[in-house]
C-alpha positions in Angstrom: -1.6 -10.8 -18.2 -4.7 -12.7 -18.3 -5.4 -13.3 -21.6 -2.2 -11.3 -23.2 -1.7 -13.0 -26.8 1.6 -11.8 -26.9 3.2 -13.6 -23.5 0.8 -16.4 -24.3 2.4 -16.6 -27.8 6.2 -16.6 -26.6 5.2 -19.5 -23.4 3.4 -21.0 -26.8 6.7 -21.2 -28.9 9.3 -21.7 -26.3 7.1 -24.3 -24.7 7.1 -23.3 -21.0 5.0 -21.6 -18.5 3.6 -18.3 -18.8 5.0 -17.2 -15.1 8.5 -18.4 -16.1 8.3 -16.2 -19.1 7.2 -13.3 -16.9 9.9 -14.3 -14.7 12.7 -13.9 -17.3 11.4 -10.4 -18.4 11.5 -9.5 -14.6 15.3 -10.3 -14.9 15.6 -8.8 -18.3 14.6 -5.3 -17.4 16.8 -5.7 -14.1 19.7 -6.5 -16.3 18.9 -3.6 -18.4 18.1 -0.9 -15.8 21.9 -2.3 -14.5 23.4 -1.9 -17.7 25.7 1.3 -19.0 23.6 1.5 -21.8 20.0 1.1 -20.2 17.5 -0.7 -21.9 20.1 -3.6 -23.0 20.9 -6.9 -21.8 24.3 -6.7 -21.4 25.8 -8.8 -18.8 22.6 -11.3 -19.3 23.8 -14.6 -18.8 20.6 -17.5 -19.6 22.9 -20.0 -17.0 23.1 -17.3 -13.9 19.1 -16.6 -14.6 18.1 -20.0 -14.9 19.8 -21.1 -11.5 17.7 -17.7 -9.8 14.6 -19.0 -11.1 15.5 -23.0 -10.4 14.8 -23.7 -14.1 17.4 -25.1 -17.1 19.1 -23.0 -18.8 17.7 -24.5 -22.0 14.2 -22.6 -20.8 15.9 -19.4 -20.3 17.3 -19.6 -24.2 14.1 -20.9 -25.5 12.1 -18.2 -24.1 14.5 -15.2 -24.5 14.9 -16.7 -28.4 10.9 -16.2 -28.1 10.9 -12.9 -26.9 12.8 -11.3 -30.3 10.6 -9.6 -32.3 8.3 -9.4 -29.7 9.3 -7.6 -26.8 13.0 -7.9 -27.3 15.0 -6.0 -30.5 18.3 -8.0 -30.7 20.0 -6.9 -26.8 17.4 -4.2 -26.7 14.1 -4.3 -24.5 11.6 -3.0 -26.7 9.4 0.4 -25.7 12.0 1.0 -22.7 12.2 4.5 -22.7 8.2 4.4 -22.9 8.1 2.3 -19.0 10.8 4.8 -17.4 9.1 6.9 -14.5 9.6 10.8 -15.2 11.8 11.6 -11.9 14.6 13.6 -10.7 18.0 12.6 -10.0 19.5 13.8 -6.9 22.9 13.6 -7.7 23.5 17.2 -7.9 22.2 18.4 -4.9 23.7 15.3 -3.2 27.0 16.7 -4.7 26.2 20.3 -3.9 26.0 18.6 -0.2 29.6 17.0 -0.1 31.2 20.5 -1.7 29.6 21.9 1.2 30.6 19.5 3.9 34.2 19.6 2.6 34.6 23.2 2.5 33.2 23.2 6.3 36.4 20.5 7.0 38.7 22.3 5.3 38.6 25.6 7.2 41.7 26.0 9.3 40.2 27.8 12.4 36.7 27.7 12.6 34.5 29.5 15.8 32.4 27.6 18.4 29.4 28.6 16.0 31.0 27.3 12.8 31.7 23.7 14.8 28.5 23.5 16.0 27.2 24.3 12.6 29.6 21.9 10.9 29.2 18.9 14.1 25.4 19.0 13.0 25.3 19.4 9.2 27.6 16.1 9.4 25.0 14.3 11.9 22.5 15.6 9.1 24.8 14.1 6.3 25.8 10.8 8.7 21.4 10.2 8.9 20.9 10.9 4.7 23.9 8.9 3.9 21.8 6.1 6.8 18.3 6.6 5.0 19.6 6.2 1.3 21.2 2.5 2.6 18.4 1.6 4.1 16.2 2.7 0.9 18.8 1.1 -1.3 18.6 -2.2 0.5 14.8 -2.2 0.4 13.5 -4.5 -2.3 10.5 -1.8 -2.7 13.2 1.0 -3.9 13.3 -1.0 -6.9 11.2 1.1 -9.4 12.7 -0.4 -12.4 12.2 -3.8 -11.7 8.4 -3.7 -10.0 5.8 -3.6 -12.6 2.9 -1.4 -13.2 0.5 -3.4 -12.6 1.9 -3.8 -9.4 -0.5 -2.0 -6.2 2.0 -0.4 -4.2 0.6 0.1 -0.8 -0.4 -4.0 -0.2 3.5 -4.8 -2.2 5.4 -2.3 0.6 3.1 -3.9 3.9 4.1 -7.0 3.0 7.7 -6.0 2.6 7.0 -4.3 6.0 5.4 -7.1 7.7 8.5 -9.4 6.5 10.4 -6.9 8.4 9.1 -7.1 11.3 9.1 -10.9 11.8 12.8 -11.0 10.7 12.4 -12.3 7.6 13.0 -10.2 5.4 12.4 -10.6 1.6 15.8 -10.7 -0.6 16.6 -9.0 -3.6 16.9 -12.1 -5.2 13.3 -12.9 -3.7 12.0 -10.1 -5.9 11.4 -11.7 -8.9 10.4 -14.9 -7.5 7.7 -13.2 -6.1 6.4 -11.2 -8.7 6.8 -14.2 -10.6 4.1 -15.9 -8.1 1.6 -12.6 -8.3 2.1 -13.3 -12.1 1.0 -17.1 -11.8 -1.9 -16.3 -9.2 -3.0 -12.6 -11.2 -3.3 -15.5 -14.7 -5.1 -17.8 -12.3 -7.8 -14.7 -11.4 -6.6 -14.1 -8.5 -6.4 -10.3 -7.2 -2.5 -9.2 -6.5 -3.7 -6.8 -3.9 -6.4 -9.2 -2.7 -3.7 -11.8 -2.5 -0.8 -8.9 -0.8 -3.2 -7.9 2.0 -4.3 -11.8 2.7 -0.6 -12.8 3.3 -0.2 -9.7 5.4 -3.0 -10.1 7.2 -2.0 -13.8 8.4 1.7 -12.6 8.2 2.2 -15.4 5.6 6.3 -15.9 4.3 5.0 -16.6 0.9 1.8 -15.2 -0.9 -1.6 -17.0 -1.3 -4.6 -16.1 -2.4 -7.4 -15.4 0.3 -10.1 -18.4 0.6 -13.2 -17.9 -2.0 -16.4 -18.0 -0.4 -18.7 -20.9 -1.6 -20.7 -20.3 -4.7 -22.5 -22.1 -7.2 -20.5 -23.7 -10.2 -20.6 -21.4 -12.9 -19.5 -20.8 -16.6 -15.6 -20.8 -16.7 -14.1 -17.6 -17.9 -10.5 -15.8 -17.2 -12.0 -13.2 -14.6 -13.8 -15.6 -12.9 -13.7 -14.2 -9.2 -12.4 -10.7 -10.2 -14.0 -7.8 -8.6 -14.3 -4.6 -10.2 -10.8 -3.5 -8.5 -9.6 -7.0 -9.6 -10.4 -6.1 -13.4 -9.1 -2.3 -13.2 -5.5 -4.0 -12.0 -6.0 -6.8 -14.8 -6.4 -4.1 -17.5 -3.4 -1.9 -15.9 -1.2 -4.9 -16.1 -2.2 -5.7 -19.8 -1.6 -2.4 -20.6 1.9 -2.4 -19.0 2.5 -5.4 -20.7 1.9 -4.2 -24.2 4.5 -1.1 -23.4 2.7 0.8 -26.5 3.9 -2.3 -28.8 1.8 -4.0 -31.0 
């Protein structure tokens, strides 16, 4: 994201900020992972995105306008299938599970052993049916809308530690704060670096951890970027570039 021509060029010729522009393809790919037809924008609405972001919606158009030929394809985000995770859906076997269950209510005159069996395959089904909520709540069972370049461990702590001081981060938090790793990752700021710091200090937002004195020096884009720093730069510019030109 550093130094990406292409998300410099569409901040460039919709004339706004380059973490707003990150910010709107944050909510583009939401939109699109939402959509009956994933991978397009149906349902995108510039007014509903600019009020998230507390921007106009004059930015929103300017920047999605930007964005065609670039990373958008009319309603279409371009190299989609390329970003989707190779996983499994569960929906059979979760449906396998509720055949099951149901034939174990329907039988007329079940033995002790068939209750029991049936009272605790139902406990079993009452605790999935508890852990899937609480996954689907979770704004780190989002796999869709975080980013690659995203470190996973530091992201889920500081979900966790929001947690446990009861403050929780919101769905609608998400994007603001991937928005704010954006700004601070452009600045040359670690995102992991800048995760574990607001852990640490159980921080409510996310700032970067002090830099120790040094000399001045000669100003570049990875000023204060440690090796790890620079592998999670090029990850991100990688992800960024979806295989696109």
């Amino acid at each position: 994201m550093i130094n990406d021509p292409k998300w410099r060029t569409i901040a460039r010729i919709s004339q706004q900020k380059i973490g707003d522009v990150i910010a709107v393809y944050v909510h583009m790919m939401t939109c699109a992972s939402n959509a009956t037809e994933r991978g397009r924008t149906e349902g995108w609405c510039d007014e509903d995105v600019a009020t998230a972001l507390d921007i106009d919606t004059d930015q929103v158009a300017a920047i999605c306008q930007a964005m065609q030929g670039r990373v958008l394809d009319g309603d279409r985000l371009a190299g989609w299938e390329k970003r989707q995770p190779l996983r499994e859906d569960g929906s059979a076997s979760r449906s396998k599970e509720w055949r099951e269950a149901q034939k174990a209510q329907n039988r007329t005159q079940p033995n002790a052993t068939e209750r029991t069996e049936t009272l605790e395959k139902s406990r079993e089904e009452e605790t999935k049916k508890r852990t899937r909520k609480t996954k689907a709540a979770s704004p780190s069972a989002m796999p869709d809308v975080l980013p690659d370049w995203l470190p996973l461990k530091p992201w889920n702590d500081f979900l966790a530690m929001r947690q446990k001081i009861k403050k929780p981060v919101t769905e609608q938090g998400i994007p603001l704060a991937i928005k704010k790793l954006g700004e601070l990752m452009a600045a040359g700021h670690d995102p992991q670096a800048v995760l574990e710091n607001s852990t640490m200090n159980s921080y409510l937002g996310l700032f970067p951890p002090p830099a120790p004195h040094r000399p001045a020096s000669g100003v570049g884009v990875d000023v204060g970027l440690g090796p790890a720093g620079q592998a999670t730069a090029a990850a991100a510019l990688e992800w960024l570039d979806g295989g696109t030109p």
